[in-house]
C-alpha positions as CSV (number, residue, x, y, z in Angstrom):
1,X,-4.8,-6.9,-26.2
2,X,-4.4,-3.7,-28.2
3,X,-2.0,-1.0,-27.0
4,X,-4.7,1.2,-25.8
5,X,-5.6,-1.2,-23.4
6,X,-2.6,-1.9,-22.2
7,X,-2.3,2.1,-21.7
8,X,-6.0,2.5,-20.2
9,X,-5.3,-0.1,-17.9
10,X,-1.6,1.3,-17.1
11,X,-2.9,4.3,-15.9
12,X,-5.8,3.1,-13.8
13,X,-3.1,1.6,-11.9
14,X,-1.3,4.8,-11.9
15,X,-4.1,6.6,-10.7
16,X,-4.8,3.8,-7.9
17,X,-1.0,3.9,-6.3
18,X,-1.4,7.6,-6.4
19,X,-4.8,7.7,-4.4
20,X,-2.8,5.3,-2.0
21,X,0.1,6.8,-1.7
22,X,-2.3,10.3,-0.8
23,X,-4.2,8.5,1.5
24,X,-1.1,7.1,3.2
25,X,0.6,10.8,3.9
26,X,-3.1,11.5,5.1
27,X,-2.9,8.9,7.6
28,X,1.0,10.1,8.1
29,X,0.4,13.7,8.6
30,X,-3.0,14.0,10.4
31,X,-3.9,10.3,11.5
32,X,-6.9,10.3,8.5
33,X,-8.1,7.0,8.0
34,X,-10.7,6.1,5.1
35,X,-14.1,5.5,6.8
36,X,-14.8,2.2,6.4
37,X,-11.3,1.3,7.5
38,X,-11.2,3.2,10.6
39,X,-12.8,0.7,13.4
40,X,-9.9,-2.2,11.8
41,X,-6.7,0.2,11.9
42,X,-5.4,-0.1,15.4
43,X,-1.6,2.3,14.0
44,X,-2.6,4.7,11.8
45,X,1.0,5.5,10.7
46,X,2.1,1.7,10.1
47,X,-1.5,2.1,8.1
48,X,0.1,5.0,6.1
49,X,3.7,3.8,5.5
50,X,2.2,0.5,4.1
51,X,-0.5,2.3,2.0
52,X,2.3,5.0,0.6
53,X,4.6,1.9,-0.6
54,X,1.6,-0.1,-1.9
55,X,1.1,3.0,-4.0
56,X,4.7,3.4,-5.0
57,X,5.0,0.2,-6.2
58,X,1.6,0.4,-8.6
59,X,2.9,3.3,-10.3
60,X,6.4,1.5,-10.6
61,X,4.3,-1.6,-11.7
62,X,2.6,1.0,-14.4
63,X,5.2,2.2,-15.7
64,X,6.5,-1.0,-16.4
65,X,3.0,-2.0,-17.9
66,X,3.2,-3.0,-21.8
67,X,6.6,-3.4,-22.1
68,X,7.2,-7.4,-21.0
69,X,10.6,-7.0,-19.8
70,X,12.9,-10.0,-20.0
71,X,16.6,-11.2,-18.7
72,X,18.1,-8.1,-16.4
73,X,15.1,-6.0,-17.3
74,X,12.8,-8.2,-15.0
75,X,14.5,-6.9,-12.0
76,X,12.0,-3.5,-11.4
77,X,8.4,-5.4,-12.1
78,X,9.6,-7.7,-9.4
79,X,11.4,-5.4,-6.9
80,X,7.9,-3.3,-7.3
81,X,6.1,-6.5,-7.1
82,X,7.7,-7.6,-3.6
83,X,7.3,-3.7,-2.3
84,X,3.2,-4.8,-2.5
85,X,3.5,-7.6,-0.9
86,X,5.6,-6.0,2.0
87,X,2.8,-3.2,1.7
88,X,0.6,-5.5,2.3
89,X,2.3,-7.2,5.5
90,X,2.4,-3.4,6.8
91,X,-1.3,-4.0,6.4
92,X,-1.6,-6.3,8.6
93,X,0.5,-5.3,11.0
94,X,-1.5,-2.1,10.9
95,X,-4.8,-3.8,12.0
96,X,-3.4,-6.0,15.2
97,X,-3.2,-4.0,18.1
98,X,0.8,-3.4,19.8
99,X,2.1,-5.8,21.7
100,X,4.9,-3.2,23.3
101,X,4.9,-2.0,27.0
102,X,2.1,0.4,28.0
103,X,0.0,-1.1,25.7
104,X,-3.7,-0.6,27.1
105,X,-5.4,-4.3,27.8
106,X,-9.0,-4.4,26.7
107,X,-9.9,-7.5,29.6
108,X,-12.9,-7.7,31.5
109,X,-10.2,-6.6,34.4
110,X,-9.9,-2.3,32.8
């Protein structure tokens, strides 16, 4: 893979943690869900925490894109590779409904 690859696809990633991590202060600030993910997110500011470290860890991941880090330089590609995959358990604690007190039941009883 030529360099220019590797720096086209670097900063499509880029450009995807950024459009995360605006969406995510979106969902922070005003509640603003995307469309077609509004009838699955039950906490729209879990939604947005997890959606603004998703995106900080693609543009940490892009950064790191083309150099092929090795010994104690391995240490950021996977500290931004374990801040998706917590991103993405925000995710899906996002989309289940609260299990606290005063949560609303949706039985046939209400």
């Amino acid at each position: 893979m030529g360099a220019e690859m590797v720096y086209a696809a670097a900063g499509a990633v880029a450009v995807l943690g950024i459009a995360g991590g605006v969406c995510g202060v979106a969902a922070l600030r005003a509640g603003w869900i995307l469309p077609w993910q509004r009838r699955h997110v039950r906490r729209p500011a879990l939604h947005g925490w997890a959606l603004l470290v998703m995106g900080g860890s693609l543009v940490a991941q892009a950064a790191n894109l083309g150099t092929f880090p090795t010994g104690p330089f391995l240490t950021p590609p996977l500290a931004a590779s374990g801040a998706l995959l917590v991103g993405i358990l925000l995710l899906v604690l996002a989309q289940r409904p609260s299990s606290g007190r005063g949560a609303r039941s949706t039985g046939p009883g209400r």
